[in-house]
mmJSON file of the N, C-alpha and C atoms, coordinates in Angstrom:
{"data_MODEL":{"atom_site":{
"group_PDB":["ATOM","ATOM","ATOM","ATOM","ATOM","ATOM","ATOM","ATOM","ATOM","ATOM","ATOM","ATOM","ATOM","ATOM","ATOM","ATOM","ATOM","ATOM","ATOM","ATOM","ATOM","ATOM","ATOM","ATOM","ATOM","ATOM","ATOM","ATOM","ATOM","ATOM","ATOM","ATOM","ATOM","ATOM","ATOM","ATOM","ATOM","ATOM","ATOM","ATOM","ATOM","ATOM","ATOM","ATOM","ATOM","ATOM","ATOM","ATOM","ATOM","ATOM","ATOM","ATOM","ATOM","ATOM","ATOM","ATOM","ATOM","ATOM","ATOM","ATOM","ATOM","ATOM","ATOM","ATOM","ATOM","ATOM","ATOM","ATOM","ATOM","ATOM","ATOM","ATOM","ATOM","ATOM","ATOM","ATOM","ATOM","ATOM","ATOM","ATOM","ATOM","ATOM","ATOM","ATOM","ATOM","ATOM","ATOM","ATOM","ATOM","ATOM","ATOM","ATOM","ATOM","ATOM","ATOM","ATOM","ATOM","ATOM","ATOM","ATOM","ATOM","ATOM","ATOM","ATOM","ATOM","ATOM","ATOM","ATOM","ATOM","ATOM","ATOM","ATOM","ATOM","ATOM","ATOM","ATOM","ATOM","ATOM","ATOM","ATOM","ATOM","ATOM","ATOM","ATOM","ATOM","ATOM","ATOM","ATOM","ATOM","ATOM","ATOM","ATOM","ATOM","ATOM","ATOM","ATOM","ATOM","ATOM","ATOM","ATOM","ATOM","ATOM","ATOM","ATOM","ATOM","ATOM","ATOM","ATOM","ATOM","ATOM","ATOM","ATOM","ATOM","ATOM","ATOM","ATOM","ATOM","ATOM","ATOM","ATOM","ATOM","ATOM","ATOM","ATOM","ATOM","ATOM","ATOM","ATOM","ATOM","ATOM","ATOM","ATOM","ATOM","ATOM","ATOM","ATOM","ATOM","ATOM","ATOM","ATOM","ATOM","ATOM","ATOM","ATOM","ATOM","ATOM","ATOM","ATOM","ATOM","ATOM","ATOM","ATOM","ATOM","ATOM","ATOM","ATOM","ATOM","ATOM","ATOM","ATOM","ATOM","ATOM","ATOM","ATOM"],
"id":[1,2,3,4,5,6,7,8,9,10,11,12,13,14,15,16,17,18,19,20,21,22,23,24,25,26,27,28,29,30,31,32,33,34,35,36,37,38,39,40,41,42,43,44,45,46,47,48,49,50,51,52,53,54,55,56,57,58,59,60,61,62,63,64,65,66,67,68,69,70,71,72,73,74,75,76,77,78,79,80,81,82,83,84,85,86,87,88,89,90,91,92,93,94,95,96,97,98,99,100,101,102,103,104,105,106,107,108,109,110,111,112,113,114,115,116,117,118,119,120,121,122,123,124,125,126,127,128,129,130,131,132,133,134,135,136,137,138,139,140,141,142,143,144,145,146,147,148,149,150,151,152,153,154,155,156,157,158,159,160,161,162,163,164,165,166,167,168,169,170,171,172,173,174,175,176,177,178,179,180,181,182,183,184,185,186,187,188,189,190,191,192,193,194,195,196,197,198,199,200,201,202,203,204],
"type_symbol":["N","C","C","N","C","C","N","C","C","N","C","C","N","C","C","N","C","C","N","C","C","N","C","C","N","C","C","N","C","C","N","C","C","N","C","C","N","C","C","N","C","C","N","C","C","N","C","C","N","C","C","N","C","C","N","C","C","N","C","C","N","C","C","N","C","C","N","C","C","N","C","C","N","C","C","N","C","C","N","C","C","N","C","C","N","C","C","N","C","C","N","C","C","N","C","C","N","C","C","N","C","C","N","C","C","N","C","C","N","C","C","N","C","C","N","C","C","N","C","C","N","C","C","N","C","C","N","C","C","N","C","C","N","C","C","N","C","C","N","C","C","N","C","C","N","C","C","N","C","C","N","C","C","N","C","C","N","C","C","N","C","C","N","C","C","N","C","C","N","C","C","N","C","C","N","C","C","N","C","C","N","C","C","N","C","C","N","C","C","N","C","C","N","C","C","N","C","C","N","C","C","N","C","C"],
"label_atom_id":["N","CA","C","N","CA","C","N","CA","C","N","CA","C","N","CA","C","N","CA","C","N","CA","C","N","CA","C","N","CA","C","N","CA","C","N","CA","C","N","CA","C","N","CA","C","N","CA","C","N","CA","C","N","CA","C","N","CA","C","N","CA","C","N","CA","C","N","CA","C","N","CA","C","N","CA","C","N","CA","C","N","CA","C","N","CA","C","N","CA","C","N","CA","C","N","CA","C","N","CA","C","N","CA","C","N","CA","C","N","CA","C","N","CA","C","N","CA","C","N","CA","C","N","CA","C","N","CA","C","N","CA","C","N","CA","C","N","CA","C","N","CA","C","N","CA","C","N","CA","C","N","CA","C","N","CA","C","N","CA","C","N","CA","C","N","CA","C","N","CA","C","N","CA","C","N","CA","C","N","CA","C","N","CA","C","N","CA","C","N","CA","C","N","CA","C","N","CA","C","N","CA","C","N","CA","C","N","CA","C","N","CA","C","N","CA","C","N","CA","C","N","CA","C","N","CA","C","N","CA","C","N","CA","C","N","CA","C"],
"label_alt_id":[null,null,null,null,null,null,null,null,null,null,null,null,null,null,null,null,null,null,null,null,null,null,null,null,null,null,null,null,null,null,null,null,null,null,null,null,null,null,null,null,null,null,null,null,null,null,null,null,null,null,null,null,null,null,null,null,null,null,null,null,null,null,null,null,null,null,null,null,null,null,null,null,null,null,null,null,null,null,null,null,null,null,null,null,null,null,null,null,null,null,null,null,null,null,null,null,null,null,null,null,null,null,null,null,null,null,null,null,null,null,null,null,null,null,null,null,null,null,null,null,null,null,null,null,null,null,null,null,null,null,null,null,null,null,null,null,null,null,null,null,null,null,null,null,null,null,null,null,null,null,null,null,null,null,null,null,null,null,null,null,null,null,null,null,null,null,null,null,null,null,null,null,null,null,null,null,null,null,null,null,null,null,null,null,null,null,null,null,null,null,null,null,null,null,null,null,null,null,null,null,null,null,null,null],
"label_comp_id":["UNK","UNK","UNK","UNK","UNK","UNK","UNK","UNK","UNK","UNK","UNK","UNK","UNK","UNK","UNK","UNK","UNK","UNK","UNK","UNK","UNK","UNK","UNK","UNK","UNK","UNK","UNK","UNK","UNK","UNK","UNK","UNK","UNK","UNK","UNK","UNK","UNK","UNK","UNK","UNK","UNK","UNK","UNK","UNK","UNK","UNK","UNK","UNK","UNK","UNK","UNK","UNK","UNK","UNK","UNK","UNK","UNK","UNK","UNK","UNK","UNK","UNK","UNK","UNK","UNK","UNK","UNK","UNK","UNK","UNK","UNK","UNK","UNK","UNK","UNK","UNK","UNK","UNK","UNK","UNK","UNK","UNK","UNK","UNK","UNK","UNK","UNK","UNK","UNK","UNK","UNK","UNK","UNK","UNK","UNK","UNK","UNK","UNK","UNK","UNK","UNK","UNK","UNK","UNK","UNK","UNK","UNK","UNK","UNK","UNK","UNK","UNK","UNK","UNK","UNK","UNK","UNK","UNK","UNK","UNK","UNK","UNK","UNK","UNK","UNK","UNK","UNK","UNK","UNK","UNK","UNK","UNK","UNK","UNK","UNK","UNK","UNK","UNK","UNK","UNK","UNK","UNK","UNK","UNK","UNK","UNK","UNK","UNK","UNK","UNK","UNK","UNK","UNK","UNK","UNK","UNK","UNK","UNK","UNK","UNK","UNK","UNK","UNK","UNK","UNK","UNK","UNK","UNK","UNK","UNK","UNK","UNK","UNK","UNK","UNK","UNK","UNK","UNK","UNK","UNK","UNK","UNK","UNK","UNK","UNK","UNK","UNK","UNK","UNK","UNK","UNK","UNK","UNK","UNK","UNK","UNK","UNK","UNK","UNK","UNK","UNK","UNK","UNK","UNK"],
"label_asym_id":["A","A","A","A","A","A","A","A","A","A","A","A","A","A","A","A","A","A","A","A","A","A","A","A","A","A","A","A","A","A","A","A","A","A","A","A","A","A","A","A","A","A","A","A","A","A","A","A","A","A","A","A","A","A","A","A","A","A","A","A","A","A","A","A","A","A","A","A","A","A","A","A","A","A","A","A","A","A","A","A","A","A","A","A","A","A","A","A","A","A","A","A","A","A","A","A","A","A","A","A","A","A","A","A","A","A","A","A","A","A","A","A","A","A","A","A","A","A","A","A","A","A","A","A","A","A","A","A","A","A","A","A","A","A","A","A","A","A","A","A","A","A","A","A","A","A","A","A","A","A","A","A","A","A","A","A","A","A","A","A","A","A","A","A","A","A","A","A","A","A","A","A","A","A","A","A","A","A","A","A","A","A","A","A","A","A","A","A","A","A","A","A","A","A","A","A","A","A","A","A","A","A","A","A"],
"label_entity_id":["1","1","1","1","1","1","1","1","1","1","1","1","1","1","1","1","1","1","1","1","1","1","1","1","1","1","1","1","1","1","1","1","1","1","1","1","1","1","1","1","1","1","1","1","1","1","1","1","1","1","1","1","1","1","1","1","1","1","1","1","1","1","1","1","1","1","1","1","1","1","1","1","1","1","1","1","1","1","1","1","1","1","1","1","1","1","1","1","1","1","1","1","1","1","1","1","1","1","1","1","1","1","1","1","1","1","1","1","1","1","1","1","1","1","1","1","1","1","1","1","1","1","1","1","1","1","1","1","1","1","1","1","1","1","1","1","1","1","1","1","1","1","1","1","1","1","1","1","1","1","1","1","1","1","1","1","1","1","1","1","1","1","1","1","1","1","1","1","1","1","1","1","1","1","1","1","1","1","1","1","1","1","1","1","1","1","1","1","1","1","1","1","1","1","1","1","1","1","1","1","1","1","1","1"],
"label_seq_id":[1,1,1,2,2,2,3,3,3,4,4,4,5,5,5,6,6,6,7,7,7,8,8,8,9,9,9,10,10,10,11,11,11,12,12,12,13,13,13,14,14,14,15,15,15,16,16,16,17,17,17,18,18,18,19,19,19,20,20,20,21,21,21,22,22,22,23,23,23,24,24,24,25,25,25,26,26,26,27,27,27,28,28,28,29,29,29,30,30,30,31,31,31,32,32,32,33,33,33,34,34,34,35,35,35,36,36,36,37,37,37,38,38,38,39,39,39,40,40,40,41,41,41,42,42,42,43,43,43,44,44,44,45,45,45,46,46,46,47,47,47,48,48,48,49,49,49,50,50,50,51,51,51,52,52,52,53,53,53,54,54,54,55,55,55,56,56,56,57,57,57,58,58,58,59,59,59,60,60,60,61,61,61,62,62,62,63,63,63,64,64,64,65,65,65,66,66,66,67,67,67,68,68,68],
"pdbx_PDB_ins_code":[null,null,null,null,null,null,null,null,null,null,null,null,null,null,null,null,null,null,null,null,null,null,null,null,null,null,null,null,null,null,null,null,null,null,null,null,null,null,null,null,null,null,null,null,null,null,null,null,null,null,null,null,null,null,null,null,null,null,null,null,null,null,null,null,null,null,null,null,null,null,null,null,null,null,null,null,null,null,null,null,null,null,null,null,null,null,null,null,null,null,null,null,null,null,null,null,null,null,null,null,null,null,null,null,null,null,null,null,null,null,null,null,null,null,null,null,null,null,null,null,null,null,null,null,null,null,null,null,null,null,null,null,null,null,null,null,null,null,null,null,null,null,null,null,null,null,null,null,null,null,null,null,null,null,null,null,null,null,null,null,null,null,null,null,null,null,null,null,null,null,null,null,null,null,null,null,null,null,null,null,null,null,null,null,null,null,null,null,null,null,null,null,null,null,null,null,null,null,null,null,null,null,null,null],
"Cartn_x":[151.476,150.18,149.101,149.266,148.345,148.377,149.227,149.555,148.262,148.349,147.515,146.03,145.532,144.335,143.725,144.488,143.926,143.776,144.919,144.855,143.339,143.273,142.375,140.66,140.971,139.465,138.877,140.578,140.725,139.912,140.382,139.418,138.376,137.637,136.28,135.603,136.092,135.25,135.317,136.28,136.487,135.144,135.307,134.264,132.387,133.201,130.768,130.466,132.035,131.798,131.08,131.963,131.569,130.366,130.316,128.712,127.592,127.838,126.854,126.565,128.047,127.93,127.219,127.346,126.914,125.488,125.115,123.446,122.584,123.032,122.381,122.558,123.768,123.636,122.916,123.038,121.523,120.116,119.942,118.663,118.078,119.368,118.893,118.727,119.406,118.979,117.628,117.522,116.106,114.805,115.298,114.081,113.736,114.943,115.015,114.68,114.775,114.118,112.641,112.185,110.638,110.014,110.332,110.057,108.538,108.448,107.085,106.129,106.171,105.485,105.014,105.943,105.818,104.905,105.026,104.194,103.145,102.463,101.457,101.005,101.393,101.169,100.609,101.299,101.373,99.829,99.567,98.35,96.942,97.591,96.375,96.058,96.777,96.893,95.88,96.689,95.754,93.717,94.193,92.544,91.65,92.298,91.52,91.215,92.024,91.68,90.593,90.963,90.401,89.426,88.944,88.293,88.173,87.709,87.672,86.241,85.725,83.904,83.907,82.408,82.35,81.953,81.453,81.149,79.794,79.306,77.899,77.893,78.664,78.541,79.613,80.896,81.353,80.616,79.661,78.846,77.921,77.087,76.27,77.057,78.202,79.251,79.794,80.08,79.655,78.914,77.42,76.362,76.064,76.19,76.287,77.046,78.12,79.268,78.878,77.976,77.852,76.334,76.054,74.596,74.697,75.826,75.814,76.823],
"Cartn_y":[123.793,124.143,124.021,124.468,124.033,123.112,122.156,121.082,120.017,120.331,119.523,120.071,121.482,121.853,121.117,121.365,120.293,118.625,118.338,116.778,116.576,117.341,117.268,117.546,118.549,118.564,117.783,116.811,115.807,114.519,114.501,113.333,113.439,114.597,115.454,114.911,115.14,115.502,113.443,112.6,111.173,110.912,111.104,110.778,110.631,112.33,112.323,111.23,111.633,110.133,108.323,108.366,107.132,106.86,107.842,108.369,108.017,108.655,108.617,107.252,106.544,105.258,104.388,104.374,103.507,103.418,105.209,104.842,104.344,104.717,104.004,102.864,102.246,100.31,99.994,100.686,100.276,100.486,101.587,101.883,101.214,101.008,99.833,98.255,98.048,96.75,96.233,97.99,97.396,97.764,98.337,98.387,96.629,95.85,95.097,93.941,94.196,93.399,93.312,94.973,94.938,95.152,94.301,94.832,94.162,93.03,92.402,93.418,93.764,94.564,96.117,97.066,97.708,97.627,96.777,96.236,96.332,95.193,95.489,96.615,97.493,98.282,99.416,99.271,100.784,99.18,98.575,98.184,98.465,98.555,98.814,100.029,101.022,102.588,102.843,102.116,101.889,101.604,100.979,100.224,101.158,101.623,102.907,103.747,103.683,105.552,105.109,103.829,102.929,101.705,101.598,100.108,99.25,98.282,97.038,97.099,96.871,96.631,95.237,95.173,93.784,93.173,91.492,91.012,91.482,92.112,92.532,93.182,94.379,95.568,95.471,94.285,94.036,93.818,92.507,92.23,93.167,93.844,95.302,95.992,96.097,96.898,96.248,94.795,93.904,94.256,93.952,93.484,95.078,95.78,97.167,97.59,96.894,97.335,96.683,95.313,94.515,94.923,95.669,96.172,97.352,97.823,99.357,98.831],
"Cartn_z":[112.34,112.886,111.816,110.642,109.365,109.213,109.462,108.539,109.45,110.699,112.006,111.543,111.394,110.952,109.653,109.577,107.352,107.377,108.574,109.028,109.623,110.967,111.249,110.297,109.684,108.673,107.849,107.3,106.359,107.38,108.385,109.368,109.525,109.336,110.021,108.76,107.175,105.939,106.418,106.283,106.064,107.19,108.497,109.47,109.12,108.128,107.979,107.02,105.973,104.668,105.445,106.702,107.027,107.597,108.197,108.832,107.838,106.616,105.703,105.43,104.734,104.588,105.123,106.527,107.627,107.774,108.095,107.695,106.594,105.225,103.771,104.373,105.042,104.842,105.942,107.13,108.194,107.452,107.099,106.343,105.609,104.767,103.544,104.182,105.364,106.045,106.53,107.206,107.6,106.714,105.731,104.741,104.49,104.045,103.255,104.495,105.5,107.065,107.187,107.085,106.98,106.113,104.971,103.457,103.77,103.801,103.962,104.916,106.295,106.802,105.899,105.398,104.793,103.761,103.122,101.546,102.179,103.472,103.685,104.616,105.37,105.955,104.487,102.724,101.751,101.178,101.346,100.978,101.682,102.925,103.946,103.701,103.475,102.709,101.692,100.708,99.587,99.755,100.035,100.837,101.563,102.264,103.369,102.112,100.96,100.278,99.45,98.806,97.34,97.825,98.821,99.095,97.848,97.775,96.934,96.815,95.17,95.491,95.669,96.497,96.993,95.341,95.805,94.505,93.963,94.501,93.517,92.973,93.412,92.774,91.69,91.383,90.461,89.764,89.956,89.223,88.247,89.506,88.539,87.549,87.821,87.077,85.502,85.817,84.632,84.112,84.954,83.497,82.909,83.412,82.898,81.949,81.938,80.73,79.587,79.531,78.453,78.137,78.895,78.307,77.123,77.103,75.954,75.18],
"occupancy":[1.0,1.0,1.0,1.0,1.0,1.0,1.0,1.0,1.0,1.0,1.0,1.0,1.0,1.0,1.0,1.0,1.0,1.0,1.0,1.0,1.0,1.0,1.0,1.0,1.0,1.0,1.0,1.0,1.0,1.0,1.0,1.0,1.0,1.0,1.0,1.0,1.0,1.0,1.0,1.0,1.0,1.0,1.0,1.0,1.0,1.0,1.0,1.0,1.0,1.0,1.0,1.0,1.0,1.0,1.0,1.0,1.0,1.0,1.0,1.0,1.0,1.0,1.0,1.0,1.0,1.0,1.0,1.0,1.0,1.0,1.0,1.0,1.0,1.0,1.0,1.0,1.0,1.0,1.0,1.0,1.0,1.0,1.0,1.0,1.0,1.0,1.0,1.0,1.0,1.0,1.0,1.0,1.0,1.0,1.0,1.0,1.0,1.0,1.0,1.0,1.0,1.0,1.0,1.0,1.0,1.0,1.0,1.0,1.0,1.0,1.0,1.0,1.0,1.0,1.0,1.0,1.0,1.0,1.0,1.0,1.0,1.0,1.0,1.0,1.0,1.0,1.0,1.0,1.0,1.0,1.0,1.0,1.0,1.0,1.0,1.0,1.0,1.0,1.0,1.0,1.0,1.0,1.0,1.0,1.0,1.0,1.0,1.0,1.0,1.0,1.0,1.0,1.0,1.0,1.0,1.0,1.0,1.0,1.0,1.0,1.0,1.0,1.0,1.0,1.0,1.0,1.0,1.0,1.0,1.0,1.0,1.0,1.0,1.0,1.0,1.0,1.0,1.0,1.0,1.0,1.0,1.0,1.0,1.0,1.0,1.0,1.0,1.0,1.0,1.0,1.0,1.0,1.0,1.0,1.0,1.0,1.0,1.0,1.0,1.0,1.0,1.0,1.0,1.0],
"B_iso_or_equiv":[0.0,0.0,0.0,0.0,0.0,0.0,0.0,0.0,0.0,0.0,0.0,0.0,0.0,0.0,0.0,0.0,0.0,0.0,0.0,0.0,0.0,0.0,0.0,0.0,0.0,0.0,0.0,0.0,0.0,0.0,0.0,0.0,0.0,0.0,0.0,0.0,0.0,0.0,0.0,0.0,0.0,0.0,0.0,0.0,0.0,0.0,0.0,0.0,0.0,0.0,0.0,0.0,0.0,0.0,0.0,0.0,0.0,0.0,0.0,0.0,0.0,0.0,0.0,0.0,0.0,0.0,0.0,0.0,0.0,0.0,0.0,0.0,0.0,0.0,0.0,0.0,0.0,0.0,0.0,0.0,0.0,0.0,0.0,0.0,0.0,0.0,0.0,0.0,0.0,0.0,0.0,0.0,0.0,0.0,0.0,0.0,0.0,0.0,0.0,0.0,0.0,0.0,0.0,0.0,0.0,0.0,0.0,0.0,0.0,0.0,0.0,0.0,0.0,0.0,0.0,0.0,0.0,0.0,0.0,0.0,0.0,0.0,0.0,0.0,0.0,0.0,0.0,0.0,0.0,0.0,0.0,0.0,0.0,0.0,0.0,0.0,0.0,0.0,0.0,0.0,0.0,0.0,0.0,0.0,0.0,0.0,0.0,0.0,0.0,0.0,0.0,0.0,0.0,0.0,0.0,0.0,0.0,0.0,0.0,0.0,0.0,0.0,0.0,0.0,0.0,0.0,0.0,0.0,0.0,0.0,0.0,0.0,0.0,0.0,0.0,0.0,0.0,0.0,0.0,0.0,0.0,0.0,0.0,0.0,0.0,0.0,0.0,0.0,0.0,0.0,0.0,0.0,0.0,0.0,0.0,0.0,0.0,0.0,0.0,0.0,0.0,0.0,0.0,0.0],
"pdbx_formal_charge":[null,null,null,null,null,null,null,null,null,null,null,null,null,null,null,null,null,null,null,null,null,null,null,null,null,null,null,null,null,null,null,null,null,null,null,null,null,null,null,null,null,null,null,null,null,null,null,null,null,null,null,null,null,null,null,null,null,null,null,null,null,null,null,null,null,null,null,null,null,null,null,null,null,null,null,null,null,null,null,null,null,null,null,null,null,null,null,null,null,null,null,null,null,null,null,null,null,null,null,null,null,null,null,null,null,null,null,null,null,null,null,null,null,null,null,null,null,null,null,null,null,null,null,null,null,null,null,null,null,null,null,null,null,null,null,null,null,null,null,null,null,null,null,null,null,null,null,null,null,null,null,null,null,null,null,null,null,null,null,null,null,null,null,null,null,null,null,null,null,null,null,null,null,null,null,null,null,null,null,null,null,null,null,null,null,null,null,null,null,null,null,null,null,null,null,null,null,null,null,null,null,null,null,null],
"auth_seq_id":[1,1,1,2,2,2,3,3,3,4,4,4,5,5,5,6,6,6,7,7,7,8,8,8,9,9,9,10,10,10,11,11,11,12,12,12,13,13,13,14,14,14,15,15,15,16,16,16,17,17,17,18,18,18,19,19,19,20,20,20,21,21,21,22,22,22,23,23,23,24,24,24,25,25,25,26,26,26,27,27,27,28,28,28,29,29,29,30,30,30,31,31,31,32,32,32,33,33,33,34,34,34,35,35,35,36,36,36,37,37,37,38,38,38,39,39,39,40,40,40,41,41,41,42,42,42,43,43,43,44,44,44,45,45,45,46,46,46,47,47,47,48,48,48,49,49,49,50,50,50,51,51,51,52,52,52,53,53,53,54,54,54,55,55,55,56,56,56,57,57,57,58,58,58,59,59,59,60,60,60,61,61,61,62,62,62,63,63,63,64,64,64,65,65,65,66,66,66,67,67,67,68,68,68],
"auth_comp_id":["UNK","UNK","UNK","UNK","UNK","UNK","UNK","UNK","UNK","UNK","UNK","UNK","UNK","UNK","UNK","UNK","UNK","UNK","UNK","UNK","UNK","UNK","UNK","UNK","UNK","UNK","UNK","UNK","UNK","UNK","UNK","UNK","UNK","UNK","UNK","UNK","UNK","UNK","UNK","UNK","UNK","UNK","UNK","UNK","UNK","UNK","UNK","UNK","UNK","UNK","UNK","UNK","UNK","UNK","UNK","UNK","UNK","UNK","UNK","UNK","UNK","UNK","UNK","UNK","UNK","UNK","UNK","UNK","UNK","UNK","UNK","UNK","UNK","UNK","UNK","UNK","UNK","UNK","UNK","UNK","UNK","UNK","UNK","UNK","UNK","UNK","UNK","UNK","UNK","UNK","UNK","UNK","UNK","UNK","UNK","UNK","UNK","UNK","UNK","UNK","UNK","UNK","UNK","UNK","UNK","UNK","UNK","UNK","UNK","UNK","UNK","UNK","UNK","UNK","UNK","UNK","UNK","UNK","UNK","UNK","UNK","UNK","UNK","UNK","UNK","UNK","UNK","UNK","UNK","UNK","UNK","UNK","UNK","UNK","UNK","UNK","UNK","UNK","UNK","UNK","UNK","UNK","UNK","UNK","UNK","UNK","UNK","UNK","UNK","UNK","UNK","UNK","UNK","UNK","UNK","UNK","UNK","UNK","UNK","UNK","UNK","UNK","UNK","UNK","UNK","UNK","UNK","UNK","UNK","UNK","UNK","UNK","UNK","UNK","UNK","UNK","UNK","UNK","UNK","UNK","UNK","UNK","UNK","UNK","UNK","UNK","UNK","UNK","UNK","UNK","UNK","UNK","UNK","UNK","UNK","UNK","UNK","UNK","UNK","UNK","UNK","UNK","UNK","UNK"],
"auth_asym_id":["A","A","A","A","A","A","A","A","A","A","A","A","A","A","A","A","A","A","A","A","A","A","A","A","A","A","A","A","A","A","A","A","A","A","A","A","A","A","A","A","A","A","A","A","A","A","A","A","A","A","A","A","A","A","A","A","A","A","A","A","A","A","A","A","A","A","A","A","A","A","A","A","A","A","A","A","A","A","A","A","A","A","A","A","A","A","A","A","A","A","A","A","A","A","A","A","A","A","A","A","A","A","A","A","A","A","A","A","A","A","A","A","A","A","A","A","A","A","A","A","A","A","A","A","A","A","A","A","A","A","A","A","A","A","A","A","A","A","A","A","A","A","A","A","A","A","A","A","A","A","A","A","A","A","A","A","A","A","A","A","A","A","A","A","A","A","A","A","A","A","A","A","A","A","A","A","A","A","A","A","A","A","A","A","A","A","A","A","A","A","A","A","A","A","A","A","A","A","A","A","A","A","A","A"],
"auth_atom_id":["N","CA","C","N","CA","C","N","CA","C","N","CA","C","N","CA","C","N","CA","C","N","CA","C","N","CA","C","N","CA","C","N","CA","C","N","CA","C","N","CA","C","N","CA","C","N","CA","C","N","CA","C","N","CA","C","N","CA","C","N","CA","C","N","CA","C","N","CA","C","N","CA","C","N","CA","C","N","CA","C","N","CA","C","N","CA","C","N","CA","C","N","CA","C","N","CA","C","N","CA","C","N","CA","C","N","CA","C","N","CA","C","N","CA","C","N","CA","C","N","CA","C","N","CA","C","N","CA","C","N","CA","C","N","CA","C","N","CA","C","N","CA","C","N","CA","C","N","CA","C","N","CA","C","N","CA","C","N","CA","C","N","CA","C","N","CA","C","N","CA","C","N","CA","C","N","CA","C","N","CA","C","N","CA","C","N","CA","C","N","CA","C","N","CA","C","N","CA","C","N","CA","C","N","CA","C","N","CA","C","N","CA","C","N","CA","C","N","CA","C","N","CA","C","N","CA","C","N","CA","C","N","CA","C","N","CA","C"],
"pdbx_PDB_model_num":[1,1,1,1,1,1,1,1,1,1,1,1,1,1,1,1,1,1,1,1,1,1,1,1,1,1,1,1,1,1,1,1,1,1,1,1,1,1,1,1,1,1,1,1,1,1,1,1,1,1,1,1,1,1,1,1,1,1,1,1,1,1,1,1,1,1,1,1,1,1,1,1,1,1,1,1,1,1,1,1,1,1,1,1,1,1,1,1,1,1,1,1,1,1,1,1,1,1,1,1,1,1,1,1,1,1,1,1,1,1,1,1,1,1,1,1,1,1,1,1,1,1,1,1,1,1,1,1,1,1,1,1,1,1,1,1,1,1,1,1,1,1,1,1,1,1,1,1,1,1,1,1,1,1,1,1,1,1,1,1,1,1,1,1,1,1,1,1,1,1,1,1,1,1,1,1,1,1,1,1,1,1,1,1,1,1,1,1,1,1,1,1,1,1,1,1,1,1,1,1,1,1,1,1]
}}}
């Protein structure tokens, strides 16, 4: 009767192991599926917080730095 309880727990602990397994390698599949979307979806991110100056105000920002 123990011997079936411990069998059985021994399958239970092996089961979540595979469980676990299984999801890292889906997970990691589809990271590595929508890697391109992602990149740009954490740029569009970026952008909303940080916009880009247009070219003038680079510019002003130039001639400003070489003025001092």
């Amino acid at each position: 009767m123990i011997s079936a309880i411990q069998d059985f727990s021994l399958f239970a602990a092996l089961f979540a192991v595979m469980k676990l397994a299984l999801l890292v390698a889906v997970s990691g599949g589809l990271v590595v599926l929508f890697k391109p979307l992602l990149l740009g979806c954490a740029r569009a991110a970026v952008l909303v917080v940080k916009p880009k100056l247009t070219r003038e105000q680079r510019l002003q920002r130039r001639q400003l730095a070489t003025r001092t």
